[in-house]
C-alpha positions in Angstrom: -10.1 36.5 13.2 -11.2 32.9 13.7 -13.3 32.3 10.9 -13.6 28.6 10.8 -14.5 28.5 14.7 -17.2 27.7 16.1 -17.7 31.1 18.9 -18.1 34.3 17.5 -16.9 37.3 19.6 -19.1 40.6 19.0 -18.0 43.4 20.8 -20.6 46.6 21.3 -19.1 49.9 21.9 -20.9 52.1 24.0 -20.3 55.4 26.4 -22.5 56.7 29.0 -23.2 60.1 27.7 -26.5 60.9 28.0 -27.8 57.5 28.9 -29.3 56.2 25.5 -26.1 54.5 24.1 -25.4 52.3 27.2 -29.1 51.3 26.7 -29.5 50.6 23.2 -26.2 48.3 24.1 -28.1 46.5 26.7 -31.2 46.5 24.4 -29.2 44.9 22.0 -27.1 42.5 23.6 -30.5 41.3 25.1 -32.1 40.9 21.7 -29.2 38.8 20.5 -29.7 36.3 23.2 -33.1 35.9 23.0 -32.4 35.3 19.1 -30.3 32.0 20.6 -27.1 33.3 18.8 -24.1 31.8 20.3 -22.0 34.7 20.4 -20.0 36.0 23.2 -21.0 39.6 23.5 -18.9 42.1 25.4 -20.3 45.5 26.2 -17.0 48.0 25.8 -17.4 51.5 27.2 -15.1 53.2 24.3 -14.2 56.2 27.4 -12.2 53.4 29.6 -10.8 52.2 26.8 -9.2 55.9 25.9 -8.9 56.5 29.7 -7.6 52.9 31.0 -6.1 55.2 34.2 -9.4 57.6 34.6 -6.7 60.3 34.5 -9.7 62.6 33.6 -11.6 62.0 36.7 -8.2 62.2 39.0 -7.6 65.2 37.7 -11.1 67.4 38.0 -13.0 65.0 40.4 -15.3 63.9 37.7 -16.3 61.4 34.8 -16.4 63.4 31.8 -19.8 61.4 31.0 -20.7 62.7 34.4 -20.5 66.6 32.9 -23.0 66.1 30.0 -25.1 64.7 32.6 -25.1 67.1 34.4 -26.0 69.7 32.1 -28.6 67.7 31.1 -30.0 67.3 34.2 -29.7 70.9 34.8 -30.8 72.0 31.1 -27.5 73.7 30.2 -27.9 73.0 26.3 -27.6 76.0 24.7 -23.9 76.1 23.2 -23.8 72.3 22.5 -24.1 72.3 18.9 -21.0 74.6 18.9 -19.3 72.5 21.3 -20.0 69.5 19.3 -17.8 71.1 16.3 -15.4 71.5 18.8 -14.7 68.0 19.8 -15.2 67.1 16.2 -12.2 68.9 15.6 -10.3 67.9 18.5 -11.1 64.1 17.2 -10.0 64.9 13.7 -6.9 66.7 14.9 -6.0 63.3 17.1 -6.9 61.2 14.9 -3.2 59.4 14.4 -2.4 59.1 18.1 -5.9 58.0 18.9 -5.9 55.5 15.7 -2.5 53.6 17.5 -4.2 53.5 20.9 -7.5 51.8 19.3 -5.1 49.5 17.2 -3.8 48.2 20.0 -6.8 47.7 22.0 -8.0 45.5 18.6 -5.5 43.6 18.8 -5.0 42.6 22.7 -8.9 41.9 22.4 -9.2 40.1 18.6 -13.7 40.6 18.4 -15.1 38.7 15.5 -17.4 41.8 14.8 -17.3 45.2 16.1 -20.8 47.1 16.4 -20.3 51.3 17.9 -23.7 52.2 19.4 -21.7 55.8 19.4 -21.4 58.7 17.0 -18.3 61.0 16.6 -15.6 58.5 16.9 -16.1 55.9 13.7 -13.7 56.9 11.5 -11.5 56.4 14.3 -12.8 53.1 15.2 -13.4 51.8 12.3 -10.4 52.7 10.0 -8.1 51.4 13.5 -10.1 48.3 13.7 -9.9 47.3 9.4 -5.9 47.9 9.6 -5.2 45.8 12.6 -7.5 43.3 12.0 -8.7 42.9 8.2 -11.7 41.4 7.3 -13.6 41.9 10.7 -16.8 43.3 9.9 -17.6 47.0 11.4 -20.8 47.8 12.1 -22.7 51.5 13.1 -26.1 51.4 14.6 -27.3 54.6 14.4 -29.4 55.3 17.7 -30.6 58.5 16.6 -33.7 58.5 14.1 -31.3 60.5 11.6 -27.8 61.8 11.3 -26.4 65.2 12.0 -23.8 66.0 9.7 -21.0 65.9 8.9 -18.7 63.8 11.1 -21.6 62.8 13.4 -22.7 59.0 12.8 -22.6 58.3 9.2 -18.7 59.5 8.0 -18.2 59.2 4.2 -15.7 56.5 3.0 -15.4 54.1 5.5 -15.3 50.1 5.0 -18.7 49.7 7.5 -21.8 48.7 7.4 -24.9 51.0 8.6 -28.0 50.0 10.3 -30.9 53.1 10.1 -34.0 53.4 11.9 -35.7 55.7 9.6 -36.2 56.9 6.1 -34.4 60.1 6.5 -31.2 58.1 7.7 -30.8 55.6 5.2 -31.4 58.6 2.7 -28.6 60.1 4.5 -26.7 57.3 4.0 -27.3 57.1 0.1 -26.2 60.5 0.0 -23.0 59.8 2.1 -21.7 57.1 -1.1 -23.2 54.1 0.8 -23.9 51.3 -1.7 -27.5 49.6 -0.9 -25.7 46.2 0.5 -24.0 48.3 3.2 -26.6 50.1 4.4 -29.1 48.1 6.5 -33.0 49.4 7.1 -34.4 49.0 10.6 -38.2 50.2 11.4 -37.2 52.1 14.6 -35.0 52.7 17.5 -34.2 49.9 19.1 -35.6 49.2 22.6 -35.5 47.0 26.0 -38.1 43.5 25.6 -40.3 45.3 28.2 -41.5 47.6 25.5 -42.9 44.9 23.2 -44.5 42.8 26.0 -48.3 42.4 26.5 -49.6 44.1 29.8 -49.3 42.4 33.1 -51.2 44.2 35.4 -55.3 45.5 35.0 -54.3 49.2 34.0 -57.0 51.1 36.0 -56.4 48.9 38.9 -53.5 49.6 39.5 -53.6 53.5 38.4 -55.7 53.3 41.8 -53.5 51.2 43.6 -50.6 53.9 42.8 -53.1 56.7 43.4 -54.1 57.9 40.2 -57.2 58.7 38.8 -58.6 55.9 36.7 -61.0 57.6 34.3 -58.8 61.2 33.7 -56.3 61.1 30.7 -52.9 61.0 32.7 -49.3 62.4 31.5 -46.2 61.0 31.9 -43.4 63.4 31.9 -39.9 62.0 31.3 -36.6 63.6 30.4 -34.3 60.7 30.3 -32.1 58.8 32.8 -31.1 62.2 34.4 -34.2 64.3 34.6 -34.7 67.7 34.0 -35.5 71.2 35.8 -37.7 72.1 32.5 -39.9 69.1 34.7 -40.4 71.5 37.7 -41.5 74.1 35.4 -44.0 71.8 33.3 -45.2 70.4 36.3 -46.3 74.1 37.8 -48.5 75.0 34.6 -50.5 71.6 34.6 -52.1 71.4 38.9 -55.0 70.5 37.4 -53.6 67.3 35.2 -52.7 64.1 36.6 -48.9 63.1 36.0 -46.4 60.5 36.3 -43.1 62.5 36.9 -39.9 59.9 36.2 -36.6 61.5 37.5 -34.4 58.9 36.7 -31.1 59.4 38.8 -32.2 62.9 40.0 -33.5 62.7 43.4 -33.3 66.5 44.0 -35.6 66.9 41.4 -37.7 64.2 42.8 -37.8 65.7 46.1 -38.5 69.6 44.5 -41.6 67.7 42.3 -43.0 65.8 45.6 -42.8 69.7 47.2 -44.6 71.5 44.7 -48.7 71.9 45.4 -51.0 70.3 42.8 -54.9 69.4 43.0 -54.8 66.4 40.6 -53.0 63.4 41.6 -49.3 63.1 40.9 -46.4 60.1 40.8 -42.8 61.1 41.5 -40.8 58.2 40.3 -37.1 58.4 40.9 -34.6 55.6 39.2 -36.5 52.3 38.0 -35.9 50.1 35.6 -39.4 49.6 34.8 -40.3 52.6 32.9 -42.4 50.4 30.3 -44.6 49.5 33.2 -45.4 53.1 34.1 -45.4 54.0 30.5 -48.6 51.5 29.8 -50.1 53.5 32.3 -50.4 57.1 31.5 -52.0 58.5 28.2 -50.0 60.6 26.6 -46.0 61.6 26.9 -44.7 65.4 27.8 -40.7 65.4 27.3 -37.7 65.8 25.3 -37.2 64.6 21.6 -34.7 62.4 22.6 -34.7 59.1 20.2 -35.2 56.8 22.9 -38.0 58.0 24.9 -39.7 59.3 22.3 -39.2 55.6 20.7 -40.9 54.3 24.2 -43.7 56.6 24.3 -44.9 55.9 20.6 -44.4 51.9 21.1 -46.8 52.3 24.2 -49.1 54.0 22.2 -48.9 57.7 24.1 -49.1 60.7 22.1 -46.5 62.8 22.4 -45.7 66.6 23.7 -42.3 68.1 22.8 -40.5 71.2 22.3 -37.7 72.1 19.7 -35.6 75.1 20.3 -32.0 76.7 20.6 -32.2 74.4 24.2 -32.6 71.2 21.7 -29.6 69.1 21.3 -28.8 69.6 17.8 -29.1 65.6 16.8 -32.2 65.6 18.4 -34.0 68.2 16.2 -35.0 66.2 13.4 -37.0 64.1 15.7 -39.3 67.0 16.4 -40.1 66.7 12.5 -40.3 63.1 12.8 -43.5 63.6 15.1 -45.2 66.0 12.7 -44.6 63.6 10.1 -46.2 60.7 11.6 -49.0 62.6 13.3 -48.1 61.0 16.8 -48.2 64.6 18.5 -47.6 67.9 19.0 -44.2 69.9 18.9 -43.8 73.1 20.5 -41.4 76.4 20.8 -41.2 76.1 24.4 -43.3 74.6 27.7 -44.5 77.9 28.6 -47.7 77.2 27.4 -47.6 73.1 28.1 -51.1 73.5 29.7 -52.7 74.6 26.2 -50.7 71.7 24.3 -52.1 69.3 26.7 -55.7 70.7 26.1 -55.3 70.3 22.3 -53.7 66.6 22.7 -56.2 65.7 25.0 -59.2 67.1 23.3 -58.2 64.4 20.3 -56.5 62.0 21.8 -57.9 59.2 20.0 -56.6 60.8 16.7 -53.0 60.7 18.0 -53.9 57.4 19.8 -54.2 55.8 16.5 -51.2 57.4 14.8 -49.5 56.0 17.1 -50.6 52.8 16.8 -49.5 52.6 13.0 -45.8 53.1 13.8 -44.3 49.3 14.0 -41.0 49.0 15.5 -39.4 46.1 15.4 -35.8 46.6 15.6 -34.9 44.5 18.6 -36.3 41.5 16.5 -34.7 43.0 13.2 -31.1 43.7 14.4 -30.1 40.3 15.5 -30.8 38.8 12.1 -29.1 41.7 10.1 -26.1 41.4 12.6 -26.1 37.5 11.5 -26.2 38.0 7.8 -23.7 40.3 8.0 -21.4 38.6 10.0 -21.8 35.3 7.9 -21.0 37.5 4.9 -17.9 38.7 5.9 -16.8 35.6 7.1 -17.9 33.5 3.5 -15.4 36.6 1.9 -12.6 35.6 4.5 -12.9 32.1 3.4 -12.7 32.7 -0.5 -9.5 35.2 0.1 -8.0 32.4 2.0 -8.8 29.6 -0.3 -7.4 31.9 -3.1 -4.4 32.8 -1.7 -4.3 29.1 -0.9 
């Protein structure tokens, strides 16, 4: 480490599983430039530093990130909380080989500070990172509003620092053996800049431009980067309600929502990165739990429609009590009846409306600064050690 340099090398581990950690990566590699930090910041995608010869994808034709994708996209969930013990066994039971091949990608690399957007593999990462090179700070954004232990994001005994977006997780953290200087409070998930700028465009102007009706409450329905069939189904039981439909990467989807009969005007939106400007747009949100979008929504002031079930992805399941909790919307056992749940939101929507308003995230403005103190901290310790030994 070169602690008396000038450049600082921060290195932000990411996969693209499921979309959200690539983009909390982005989020916050964005939000440390705009903070004017001169780091060099390198975005590593931890699955081609495990699989440098994509033997995975040579072998069955596809990306293993590309699987969960799929089944995402396809709503193939049920089974994935056992499957997540699974690879948390297969992690722990690799553990030695997969510590050596993470040592040696520390060392060929040499970051000043190492921040994993990613749960599951930290005491791998971390405990490979502190005994090749000591005294480089490790840090875990948690980019899930709470943990789901054990061996998910916050793994007892490690020499790491913890940034939480919610009460619950820095409880969790607490309860983990975390002493209160590691463990750093955020007031939300972090997201892109788009999300916490002012409106461009004349909302009902262009909700006719695009079609829309300018006076009806509108929905927008949003399942992540990948979409989901669940979208086909919502979309059936609401003809009557006009809709923003965002399919991310799923143009089948887009062109089975496009296909499908409705009396009230509808949006099928396939890929685009500007979600925040179609966001500001609607009225309230009909989707998954997930952290991220449900993040968006709230920060764009749209109540909020979701379901928690055996379907849910187990880390995602506190988030469901997370929106009772703040009064931002309704949760529900299923969309089979969506068409009532939009009736009750709707019928108080200036209720939720202002719930939402009170929830204040401002984590792309926090991280930078924790990042920073944190940083400076570990390098002030560096210095002393060396002047000691000195």
């Amino acid at each position: 480490m070169t602690a008396m340099s000038g450049a600082r090398t921060v290195d932000l581990v990411y996969f693209n599983a499921g979309g959200g950690h690539r983009a909390s990566a982005l989020a916050l590699e964005a939000a440390i430039a705009r903070a004017g930090l001169p780091w060099t910041v390198r975005r590593v995608n931890l699955r081609e530093v495990l699989d440098p010869k994509d033997s995975f994808r040579k072998l069955t034709g596809m990306d293993p990130e590309d699987v969960y994708n799929k089944r995402l996209a396809r709503g193939w969930t049920l089974g994935l909380a056992q499957e997540l013990k699974l690879l948390q066994g297969m992690i722990r039971w690799g553990h030695a080989p997969l510590l050596r091949q993470l040592q040696q990608h520390w060392l060929a690399t040499e970051p000043d500070m190492v921040v994993s957007l990613i749960p599951n593999f930290n005491r791998a990462l971390c405990e490979s990172l502190g005994s090749t090179l000591p005294g480089v700070p490790y840090v875990t954004v948690l980019t899930d509003l709470a943990d789901h232990p054990p061996h998910f994001w916050i793994e007892q005994g490690l020499d790491q620092h913890l940034v939480c977006g919610s009460a619950k997780a820095v409880q969790q953290a607490r309860a983990a053996g975390y002493a209160d200087a590691r463990i750093h409070a955020s007031s939300g998930m972090l997201m892109r800049a788009a999300f916490h700028e002012p409106p461009r465009v004349d909302r009902a102007v262009e909700r006719g431009r695009l079609g829309l009706d300018a006076d009806r409450p509108t929905g927008m329905v949003l399942f992540g980067g990948q979409g989901s069939k669940a979208m086909l189904g919502i979309a059936k039981r609401l003809p009557e309600t006009p809709l923003i439909l965002a399919c991310g990467h799923n143009a089948a989807l887009a062109r089975a929502l496009r296909a499908l009969p409705a009396r009230a005007p509808r949006l099928v939106l396939e890929f685009t990165p500007d979600i925040a400007h179609y966001m500001r747009l609607a009225d309230f949100f009909i989707g998954k739990p997930g952290p991220g979008c449900l993040s968006e929504a709230v920060q764009m002031q749209l109540p909020v429609i979701v379901v928690r079930n055996r379907w849910t992805l187990p880390q995602e399941r506190y988030n469901a009590q997370w929106v009772r909790e703040q009064g931002v919307g309704l949760v529900c056992s299923s969309f089979a009846k969506v068409d009532q749940a939009v009736d009750a939101l709707t019928g108080q929507l200036d209720r939720y409306q202002a719930a939402t308003r009170k929830v204040r995230n401002r984590a792309m403005f926090e991280l930078p600064g924790i990042l920073e103190g944190i940083l400076a901290r570990a390098e002030a310790l560096n210095e002393e050690s060396l002047l000691s030994v000195g």
